[in-house]
N, C-alpha and C positions, 0 to 999 in steps of 0.2 A: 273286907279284908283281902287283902290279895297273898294266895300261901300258893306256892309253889307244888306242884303233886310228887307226892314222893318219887327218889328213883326206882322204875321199873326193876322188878328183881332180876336179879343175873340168869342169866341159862344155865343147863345144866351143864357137867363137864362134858366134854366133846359135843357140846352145842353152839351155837352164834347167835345174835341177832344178824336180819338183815338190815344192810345201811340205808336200804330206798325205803321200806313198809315196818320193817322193824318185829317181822315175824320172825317166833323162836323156831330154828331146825338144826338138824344133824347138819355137818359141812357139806356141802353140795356146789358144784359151780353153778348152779340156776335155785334162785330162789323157788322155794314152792307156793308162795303166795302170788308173787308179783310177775314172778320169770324176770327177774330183773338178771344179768350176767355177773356173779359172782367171783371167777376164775382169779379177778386180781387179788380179791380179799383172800380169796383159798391161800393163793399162791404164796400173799403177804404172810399170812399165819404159820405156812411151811416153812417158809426162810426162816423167821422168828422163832420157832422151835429148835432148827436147827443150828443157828447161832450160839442160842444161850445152850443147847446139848456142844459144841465144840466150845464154846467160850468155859463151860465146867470141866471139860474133858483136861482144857490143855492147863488152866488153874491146879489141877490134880498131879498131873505129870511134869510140872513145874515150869512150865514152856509160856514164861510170861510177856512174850514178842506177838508169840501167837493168840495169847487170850485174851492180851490187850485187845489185839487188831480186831478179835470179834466180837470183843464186848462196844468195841466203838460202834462197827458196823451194827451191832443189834440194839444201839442206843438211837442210830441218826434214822432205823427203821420205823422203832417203838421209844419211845423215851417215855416210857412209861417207871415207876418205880420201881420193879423188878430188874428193867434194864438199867435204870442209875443205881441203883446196887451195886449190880455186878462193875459194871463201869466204874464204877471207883472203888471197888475189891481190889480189879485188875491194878487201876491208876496208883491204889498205896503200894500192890504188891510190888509194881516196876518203878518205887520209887518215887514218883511225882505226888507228894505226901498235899501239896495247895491245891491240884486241880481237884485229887479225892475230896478235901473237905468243901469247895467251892460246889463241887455234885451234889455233897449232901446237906451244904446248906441252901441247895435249889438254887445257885447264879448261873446263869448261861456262863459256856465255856466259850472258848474259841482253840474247838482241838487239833494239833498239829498231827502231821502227819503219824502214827505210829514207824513206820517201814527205818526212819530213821536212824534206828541205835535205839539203845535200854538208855533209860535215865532222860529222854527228851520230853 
């Protein structure tokens, strides 16, 4: 029978795997298994924090030009489900009510620019 191994369990919080050996550590730019150079994954995770921390902030303070633009940008980094969340939060709250349901029923979009004006 051919069965698939289960998925490895997740790291802990403020841990990673790494992408080359797949050893659990704390964030580091150099793996401690492999020494493989990490920096860009560091750097990816950084941005990606800090998007979806600006993309809540401007949600909050009602600035939805702005938290569309980050929630795009932290969708086309990670488009992970967390970031199509948010992404079509933003997308109902600034109106474009088809692209949000298009998000959450998982269809590739083809997203226009935000910079444009509300309602595009």
């Amino acid at each position: 029978m051919d069965h698939e191994p289960p998925p490895a369990p997740e790291p802990a919080p403020g841990q990673f795997r790494c992408p080359t050996c797949g050893a659990r550590q704390d964030w580091s730019d150099v793996c401690r298994r492999c020494k493989c150079d990490l920096s860009l994954t560091v750097a990816a995770h950084r941005r990606r924090s800090q998007l979806r921390t600006r993309c809540l902030a401007h949600l909050r303070a009602d600035r939805l030009d702005a938290a569309l633009s980050a929630a795009t940008e932290l969708h086309a980094l990670t488009p992970d489900d967390d970031a199509t969340r948010l992404l079509a939060v933003a997308r109902l709250l600034h109106g474009d009510y088809a692209a949000a349901l298009q998000l959450l029923a998982g269809e590739k979009l083809d997203l226009p620019s935000v910079r444009s004006g509300h309602g595009t």
